[in-house]
Structure formats: structure tokens, C-alpha cells
PDB file with one MODEL, atoms N, CA, C and O in Angstrom:
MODEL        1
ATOM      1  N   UNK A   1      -5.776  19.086  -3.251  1.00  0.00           N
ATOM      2  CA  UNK A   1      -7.102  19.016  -2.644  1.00  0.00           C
ATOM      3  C   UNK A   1      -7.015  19.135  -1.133  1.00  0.00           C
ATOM      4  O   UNK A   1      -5.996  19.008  -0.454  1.00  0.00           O
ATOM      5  N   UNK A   2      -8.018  19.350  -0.792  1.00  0.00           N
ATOM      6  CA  UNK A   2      -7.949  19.037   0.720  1.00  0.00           C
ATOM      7  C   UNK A   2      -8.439  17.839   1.548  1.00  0.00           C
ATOM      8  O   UNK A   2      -9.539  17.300   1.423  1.00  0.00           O
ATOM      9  N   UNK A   3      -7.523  17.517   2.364  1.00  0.00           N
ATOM     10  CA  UNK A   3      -7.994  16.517   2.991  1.00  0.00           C
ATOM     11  C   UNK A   3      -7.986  16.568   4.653  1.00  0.00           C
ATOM     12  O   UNK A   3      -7.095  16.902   5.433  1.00  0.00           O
ATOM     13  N   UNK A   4      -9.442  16.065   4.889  1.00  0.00           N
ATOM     14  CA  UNK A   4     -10.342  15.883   6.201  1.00  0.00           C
ATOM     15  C   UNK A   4      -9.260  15.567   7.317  1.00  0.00           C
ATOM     16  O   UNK A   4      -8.316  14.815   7.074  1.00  0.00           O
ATOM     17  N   UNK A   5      -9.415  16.102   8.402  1.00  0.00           N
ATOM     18  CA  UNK A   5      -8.088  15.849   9.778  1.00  0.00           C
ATOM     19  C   UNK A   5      -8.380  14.100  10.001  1.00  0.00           C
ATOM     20  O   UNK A   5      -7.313  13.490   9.933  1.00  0.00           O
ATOM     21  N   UNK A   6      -9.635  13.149  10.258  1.00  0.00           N
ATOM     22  CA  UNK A   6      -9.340  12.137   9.829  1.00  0.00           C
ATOM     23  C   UNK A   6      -8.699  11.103   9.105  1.00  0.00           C
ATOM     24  O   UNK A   6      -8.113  10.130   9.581  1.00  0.00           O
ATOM     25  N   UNK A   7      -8.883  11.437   7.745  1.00  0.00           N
ATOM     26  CA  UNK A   7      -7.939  11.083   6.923  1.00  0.00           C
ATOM     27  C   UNK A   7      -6.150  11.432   7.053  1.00  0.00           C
ATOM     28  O   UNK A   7      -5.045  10.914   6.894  1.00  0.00           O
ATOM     29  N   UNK A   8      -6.619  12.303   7.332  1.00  0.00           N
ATOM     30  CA  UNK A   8      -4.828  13.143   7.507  1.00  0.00           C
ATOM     31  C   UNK A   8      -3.992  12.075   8.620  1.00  0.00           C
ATOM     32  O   UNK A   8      -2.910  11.515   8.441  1.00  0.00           O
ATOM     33  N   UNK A   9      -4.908  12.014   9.824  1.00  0.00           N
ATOM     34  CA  UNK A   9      -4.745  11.384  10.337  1.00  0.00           C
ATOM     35  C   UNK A   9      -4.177   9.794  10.854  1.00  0.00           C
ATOM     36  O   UNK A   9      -3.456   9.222  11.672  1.00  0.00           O
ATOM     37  N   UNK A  10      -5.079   9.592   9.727  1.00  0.00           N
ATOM     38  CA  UNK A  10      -5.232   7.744   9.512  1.00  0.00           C
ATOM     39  C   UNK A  10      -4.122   7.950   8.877  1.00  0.00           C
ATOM     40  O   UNK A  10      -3.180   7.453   9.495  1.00  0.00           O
ATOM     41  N   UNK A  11      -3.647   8.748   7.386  1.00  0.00           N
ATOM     42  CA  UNK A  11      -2.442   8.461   6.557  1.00  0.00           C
ATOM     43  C   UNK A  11      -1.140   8.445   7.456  1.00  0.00           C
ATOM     44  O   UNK A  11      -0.243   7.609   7.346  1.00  0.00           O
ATOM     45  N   UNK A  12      -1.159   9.187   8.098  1.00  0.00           N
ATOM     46  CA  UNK A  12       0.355   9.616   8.991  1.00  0.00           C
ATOM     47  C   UNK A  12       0.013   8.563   9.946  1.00  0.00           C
ATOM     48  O   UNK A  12       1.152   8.113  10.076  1.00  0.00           O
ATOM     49  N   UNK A  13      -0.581   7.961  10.579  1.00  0.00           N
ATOM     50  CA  UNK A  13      -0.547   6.729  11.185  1.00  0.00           C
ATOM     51  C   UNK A  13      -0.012   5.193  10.415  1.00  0.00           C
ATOM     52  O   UNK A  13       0.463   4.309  11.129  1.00  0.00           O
ATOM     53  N   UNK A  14      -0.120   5.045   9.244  1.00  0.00           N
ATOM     54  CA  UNK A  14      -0.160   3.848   8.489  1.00  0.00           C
ATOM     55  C   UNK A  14       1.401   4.201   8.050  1.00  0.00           C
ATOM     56  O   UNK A  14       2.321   3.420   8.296  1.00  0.00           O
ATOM     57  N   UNK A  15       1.582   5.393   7.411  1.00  0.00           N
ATOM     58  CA  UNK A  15       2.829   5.404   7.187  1.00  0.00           C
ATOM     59  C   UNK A  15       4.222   5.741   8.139  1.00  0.00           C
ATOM     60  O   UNK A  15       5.422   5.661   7.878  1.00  0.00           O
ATOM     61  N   UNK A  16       3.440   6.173   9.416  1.00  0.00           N
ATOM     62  CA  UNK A  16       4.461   5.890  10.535  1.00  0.00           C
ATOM     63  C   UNK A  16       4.699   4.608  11.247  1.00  0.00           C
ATOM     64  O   UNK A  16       5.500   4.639  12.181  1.00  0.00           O
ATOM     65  N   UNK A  17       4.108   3.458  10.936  1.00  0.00           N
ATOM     66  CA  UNK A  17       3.892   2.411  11.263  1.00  0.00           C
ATOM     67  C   UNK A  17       4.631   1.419  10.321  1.00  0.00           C
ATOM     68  O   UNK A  17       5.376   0.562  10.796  1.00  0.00           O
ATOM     69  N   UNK A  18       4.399   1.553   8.833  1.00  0.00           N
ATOM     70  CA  UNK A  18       5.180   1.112   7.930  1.00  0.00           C
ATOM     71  C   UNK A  18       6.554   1.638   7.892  1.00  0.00           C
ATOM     72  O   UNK A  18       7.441   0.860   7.542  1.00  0.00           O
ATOM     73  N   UNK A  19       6.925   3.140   8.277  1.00  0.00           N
ATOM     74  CA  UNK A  19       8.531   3.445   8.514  1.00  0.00           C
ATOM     75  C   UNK A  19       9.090   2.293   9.994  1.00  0.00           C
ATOM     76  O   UNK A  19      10.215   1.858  10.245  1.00  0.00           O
ATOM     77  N   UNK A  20       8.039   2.132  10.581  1.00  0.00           N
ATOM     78  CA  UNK A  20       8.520   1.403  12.114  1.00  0.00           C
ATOM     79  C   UNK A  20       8.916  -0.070  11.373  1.00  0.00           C
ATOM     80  O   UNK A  20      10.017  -0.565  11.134  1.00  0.00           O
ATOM     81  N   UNK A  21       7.577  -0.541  11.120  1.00  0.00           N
ATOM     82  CA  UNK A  21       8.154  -1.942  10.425  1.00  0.00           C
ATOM     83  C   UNK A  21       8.954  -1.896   9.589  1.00  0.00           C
ATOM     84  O   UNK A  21       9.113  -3.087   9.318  1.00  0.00           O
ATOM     85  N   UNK A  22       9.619  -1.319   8.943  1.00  0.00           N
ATOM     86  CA  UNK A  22      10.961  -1.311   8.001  1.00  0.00           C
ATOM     87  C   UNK A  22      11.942  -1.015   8.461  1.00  0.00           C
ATOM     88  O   UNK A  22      12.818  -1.233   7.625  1.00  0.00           O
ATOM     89  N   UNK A  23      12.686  -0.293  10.097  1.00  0.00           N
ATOM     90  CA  UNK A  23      13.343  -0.447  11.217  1.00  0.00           C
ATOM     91  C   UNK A  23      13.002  -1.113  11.640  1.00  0.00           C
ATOM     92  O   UNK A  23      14.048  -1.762  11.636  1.00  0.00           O
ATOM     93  N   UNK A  24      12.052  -1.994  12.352  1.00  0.00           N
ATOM     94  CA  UNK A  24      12.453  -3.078  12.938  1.00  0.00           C
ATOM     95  C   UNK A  24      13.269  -3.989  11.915  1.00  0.00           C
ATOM     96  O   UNK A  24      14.423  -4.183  12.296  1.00  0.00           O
ATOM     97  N   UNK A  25      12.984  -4.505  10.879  1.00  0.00           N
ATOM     98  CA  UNK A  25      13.289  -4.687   9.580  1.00  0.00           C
ATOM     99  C   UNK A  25      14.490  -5.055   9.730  1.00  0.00           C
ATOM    100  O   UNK A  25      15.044  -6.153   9.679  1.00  0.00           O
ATOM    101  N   UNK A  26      14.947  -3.675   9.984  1.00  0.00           N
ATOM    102  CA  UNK A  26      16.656  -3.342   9.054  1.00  0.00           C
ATOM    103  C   UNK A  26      17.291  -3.249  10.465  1.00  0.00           C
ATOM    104  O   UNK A  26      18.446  -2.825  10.510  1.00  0.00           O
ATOM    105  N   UNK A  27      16.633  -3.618  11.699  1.00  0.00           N
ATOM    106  CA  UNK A  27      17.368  -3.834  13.226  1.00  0.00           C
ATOM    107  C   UNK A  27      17.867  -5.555  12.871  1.00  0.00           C
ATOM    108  O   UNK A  27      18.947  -5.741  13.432  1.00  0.00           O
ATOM    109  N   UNK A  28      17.489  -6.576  12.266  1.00  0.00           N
ATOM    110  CA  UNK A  28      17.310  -7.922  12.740  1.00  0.00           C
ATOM    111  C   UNK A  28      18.789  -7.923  11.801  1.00  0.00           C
ATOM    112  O   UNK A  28      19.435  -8.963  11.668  1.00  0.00           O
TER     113      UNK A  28
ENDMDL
END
């Protein structure tokens, strides 16, 4: 399907954020 540059947006934000918190994570 297609999806809206918003959405696109928001997704690649949440899941670049969740890759961050799972390096900080795996830093401690």
C-alpha cells in the first residue's frame, strides 16, 4: 500500500529511536 510522507515519517522516527534505546541498552 502506500503510505502518506507523515506516517512514513513518524515510523522511521519511532523506530530510529527504539534502535537508539537498545544501544544505549547494550552501551551500559
Amino acid at each position: 500500500g502506500v503510505i502518506c510522507t507523515g506516517e512514513s515519517i513518524r515510523l522511521t522516527f519511532v523506530v530510529s529511536r527504539h534502535g537508539l534505546e537498545e544501544y544505549v541498552e547494550n552501551m551500559k
